[in-house]
C-alpha positions as CSV (number, residue, x, y, z in Angstrom):
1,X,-20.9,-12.3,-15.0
2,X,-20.3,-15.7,-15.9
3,X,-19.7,-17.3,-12.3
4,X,-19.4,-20.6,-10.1
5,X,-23.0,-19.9,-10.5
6,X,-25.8,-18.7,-13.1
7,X,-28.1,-17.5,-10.0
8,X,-25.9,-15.0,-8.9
9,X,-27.5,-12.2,-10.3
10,X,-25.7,-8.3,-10.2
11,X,-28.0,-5.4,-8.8
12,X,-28.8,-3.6,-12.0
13,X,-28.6,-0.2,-10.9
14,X,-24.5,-0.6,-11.6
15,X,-22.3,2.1,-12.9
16,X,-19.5,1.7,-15.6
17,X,-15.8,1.4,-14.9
18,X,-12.8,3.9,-14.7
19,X,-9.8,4.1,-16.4
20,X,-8.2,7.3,-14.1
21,X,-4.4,6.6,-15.5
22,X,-6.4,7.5,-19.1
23,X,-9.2,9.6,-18.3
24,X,-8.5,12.4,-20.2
25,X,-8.7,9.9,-23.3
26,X,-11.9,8.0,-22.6
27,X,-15.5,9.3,-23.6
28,X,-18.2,8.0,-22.2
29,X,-20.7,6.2,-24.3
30,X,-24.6,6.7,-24.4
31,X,-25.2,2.6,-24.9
32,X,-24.4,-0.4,-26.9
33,X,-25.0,1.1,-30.2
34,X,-22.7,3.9,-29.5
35,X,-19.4,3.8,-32.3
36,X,-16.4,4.6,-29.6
37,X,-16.6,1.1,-28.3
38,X,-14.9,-2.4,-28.6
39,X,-17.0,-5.3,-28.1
40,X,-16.0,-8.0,-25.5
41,X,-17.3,-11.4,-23.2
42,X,-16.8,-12.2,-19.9
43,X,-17.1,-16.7,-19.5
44,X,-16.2,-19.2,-17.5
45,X,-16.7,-22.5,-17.2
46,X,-20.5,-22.6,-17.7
47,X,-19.9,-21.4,-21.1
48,X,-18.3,-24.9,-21.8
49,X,-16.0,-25.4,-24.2
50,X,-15.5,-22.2,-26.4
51,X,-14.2,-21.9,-30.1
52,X,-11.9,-18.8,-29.5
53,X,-11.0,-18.6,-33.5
54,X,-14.8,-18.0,-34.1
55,X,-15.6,-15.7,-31.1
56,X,-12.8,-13.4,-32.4
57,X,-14.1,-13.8,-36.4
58,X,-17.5,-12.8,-34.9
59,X,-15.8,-9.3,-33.8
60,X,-14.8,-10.0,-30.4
61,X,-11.6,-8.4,-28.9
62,X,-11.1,-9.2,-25.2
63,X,-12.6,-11.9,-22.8
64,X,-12.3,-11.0,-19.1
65,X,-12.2,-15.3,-18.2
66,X,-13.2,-16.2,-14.3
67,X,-9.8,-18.0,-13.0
68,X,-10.9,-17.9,-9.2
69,X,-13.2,-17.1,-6.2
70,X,-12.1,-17.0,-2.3
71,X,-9.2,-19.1,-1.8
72,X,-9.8,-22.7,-3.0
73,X,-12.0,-22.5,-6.2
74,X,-10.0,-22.3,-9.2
75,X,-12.2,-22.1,-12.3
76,X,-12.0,-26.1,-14.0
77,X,-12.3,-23.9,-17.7
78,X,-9.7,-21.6,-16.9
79,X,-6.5,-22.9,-18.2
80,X,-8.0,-23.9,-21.6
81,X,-10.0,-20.6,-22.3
82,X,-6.8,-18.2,-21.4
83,X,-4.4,-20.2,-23.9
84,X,-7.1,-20.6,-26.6
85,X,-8.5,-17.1,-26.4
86,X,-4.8,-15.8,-26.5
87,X,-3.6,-17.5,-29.1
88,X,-6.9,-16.3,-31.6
89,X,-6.1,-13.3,-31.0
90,X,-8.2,-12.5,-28.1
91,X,-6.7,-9.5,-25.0
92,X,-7.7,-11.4,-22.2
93,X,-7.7,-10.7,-18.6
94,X,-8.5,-13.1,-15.5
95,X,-11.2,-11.9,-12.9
96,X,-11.7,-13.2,-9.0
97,X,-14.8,-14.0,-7.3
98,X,-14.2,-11.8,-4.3
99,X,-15.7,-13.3,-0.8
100,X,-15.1,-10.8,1.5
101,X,-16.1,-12.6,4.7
102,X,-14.0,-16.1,4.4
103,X,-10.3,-14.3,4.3
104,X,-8.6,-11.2,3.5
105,X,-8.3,-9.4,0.8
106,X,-4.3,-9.7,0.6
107,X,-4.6,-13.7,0.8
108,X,-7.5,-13.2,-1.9
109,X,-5.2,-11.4,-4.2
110,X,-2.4,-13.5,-3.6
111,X,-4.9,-16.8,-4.5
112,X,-5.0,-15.0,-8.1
113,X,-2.0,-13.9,-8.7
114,X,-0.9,-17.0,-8.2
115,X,-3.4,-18.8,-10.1
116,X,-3.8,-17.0,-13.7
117,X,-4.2,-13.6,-12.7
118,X,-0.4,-12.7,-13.3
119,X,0.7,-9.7,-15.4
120,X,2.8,-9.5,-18.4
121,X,3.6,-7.3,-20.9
122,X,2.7,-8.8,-24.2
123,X,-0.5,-6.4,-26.1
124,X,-2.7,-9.6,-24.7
125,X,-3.0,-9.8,-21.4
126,X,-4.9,-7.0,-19.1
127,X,-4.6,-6.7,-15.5
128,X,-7.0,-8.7,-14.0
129,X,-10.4,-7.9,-12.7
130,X,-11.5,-8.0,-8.6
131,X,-15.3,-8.9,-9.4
132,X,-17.1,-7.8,-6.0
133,X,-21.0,-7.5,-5.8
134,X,-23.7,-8.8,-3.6
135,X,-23.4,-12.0,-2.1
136,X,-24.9,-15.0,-3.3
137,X,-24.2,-17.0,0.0
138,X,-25.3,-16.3,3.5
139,X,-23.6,-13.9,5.3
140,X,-25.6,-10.6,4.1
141,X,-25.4,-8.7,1.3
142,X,-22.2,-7.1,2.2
143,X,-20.8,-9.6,3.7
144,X,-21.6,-8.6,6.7
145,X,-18.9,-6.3,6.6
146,X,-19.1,-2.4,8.0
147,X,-18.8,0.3,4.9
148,X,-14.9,0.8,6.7
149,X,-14.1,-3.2,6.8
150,X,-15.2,-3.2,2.9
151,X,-13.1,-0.3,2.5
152,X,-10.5,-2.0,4.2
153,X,-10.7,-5.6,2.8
154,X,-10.6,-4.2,-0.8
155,X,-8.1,-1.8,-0.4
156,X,-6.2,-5.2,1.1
157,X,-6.8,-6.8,-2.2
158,X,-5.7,-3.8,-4.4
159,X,-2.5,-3.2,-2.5
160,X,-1.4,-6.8,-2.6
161,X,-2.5,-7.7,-6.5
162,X,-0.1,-4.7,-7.2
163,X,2.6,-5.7,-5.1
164,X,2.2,-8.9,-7.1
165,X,2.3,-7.4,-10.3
166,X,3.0,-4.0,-10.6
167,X,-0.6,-3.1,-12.1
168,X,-3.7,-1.3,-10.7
169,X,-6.4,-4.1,-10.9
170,X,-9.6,-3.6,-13.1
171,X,-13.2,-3.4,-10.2
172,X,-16.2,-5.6,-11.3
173,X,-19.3,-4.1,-9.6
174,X,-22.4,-2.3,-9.3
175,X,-23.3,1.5,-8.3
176,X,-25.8,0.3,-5.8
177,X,-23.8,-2.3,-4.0
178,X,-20.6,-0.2,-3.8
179,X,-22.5,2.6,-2.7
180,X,-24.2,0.8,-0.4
181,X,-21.4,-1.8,0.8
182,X,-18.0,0.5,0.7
183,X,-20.3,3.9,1.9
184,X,-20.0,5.5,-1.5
185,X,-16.1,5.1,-1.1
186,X,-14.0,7.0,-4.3
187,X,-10.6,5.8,-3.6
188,X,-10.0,3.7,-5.9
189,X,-10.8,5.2,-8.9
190,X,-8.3,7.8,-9.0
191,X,-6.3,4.7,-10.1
192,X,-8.4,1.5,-11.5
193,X,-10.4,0.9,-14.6
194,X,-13.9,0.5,-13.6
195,X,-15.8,-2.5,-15.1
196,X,-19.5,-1.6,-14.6
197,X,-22.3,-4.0,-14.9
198,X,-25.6,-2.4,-15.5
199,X,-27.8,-4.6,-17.9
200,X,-29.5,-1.8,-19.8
201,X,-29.1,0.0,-22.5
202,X,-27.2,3.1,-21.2
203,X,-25.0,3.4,-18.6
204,X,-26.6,4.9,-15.9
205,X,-24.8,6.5,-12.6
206,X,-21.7,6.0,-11.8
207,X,-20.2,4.7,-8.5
208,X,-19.4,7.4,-6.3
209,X,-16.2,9.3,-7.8
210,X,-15.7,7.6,-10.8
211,X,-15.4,9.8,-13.1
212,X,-15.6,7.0,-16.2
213,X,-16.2,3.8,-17.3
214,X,-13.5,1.7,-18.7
215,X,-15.5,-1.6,-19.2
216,X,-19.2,-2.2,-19.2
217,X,-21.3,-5.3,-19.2
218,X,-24.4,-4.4,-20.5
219,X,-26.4,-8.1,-20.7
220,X,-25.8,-11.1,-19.7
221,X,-28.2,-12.7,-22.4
222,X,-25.5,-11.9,-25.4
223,X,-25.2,-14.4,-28.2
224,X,-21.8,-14.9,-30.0
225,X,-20.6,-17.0,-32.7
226,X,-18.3,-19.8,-30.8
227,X,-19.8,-19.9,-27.4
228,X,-23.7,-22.0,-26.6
229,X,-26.0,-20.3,-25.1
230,X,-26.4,-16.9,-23.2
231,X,-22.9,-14.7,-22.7
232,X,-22.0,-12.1,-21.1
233,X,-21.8,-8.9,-23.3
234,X,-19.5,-6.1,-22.4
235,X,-17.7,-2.8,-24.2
236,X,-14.5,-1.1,-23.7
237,X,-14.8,2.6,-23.4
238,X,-12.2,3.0,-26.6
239,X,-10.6,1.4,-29.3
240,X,-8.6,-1.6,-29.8
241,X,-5.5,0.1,-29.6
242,X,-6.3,2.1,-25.9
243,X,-6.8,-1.2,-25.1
244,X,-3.9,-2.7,-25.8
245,X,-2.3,0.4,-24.5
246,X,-3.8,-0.9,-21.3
247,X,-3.1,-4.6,-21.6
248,X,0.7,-3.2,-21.9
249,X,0.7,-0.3,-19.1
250,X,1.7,2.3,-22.1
């Protein structure tokens, strides 16, 4: 993902994302040439400044945009890219930087909710993404958190974003950290879309349980009209109308 920082770099053994509230109407794609798809970015600030009205002419429909991490960073791009990719058009959704080890999930879900990653009804706007992967500070690759406290501490931040809310939040991660980290955990996904990064050209396994992906970032070396340099590429597992079915809870 696009992130405080280009080192952080995802495991790439990641599996794809679950819609469970529309299962039954998603089909999982083979790749990025597969038709059933709808192509999207993920950005933040390292993007720099973004001409929305060209990402969208170049075929993009959603943006998952970084708004925070922990409980003090707020992304400096945030503001500007939400507006701008809303307003050409764009479904977007804010994500969070989840660090597991500085507080708890529910204070981490409150952070976004009250800093862009509020939810409402308006064919734009998605629920917004917990982005949770290996650590890229000290502190271990899980955090140094037991497969139960990573259960706990993002069951924390799931509870609380929909308290906030009223929406199941979207999961950023990878099959080999959340099968490694959470202990091959499937509770969430009989509820939240899935966002898998795996950068390849097929999808690969699956977290534990999922049964789907929803979302899937498949490089992080994309190219698109509007944005310098190297993007983040991702699909949605449908077309642009389930998505807006899911930006609008229908």
């Amino acid at each position: 993902m696009a992130r405080t920082r280009s080192s952080l770099r995802r495991a790439f053994a990641a599996g794809l994302t679950v819609l469970a509230t529309a299962a039954a109407a998603l089909v999982a794609t083979a790749g990025p040439a597969a038709a059933a798809t709808t192509a999207g970015v993920d950005v933040s600030h390292y993007q720099g400044s973004i001409n929305w009205t060209s990402v969208r002419n170049a075929g993009i429909e959603f943006a998952f945009i970084k708004a925070t991490e922990g409980t003090s960073v707020k992304d400096s791009a945030f503001n500007t890219n939400y507006v701008n990719a809303y307003n050409a058009g764009v479904i977007r959704g804010a994500y969070h930087f989840a660090r597991p080890n500085i507080s708890a999930g529910s204070t981490q879900a409150n952070y976004l909710a009250s800093n862009g990653g509020a939810w409402s009804a308006d064919s734009r706007t998605l629920p917004a993404a917990l982005d949770i992967e290996a650590n890229p500070y000290s502190g271990g690759y899980c955090y140094g958190l037991s497969t139960t406290g990573m259960r706990n501490w993002v069951q924390d931040f799931l509870n609380t974003y929909r308290s906030r809310t009223g929406r199941y939040a979207v999961i950023y991660t990878t099959t080999s950290w959340w099968n490694q980290c959470t202990g091959s955990w499937t509770g969430p996904w009989a509820n939240h879309p899935l966002w898998l990064a795996r950068w390849s050209s097929t999808p690969g396994a699956l977290p534990a349980g999922a049964p789907v992906w929803s979302f899937w970032q498949y490089t992080s070396s994309g190219a698109v009209s509007g944005i310098s340099g190297n993007v983040d590429r991702n699909y949605w597992n449908g077309d642009r109308s389930r998505l807006v079915a899911l930006a609008n809870n229908t």
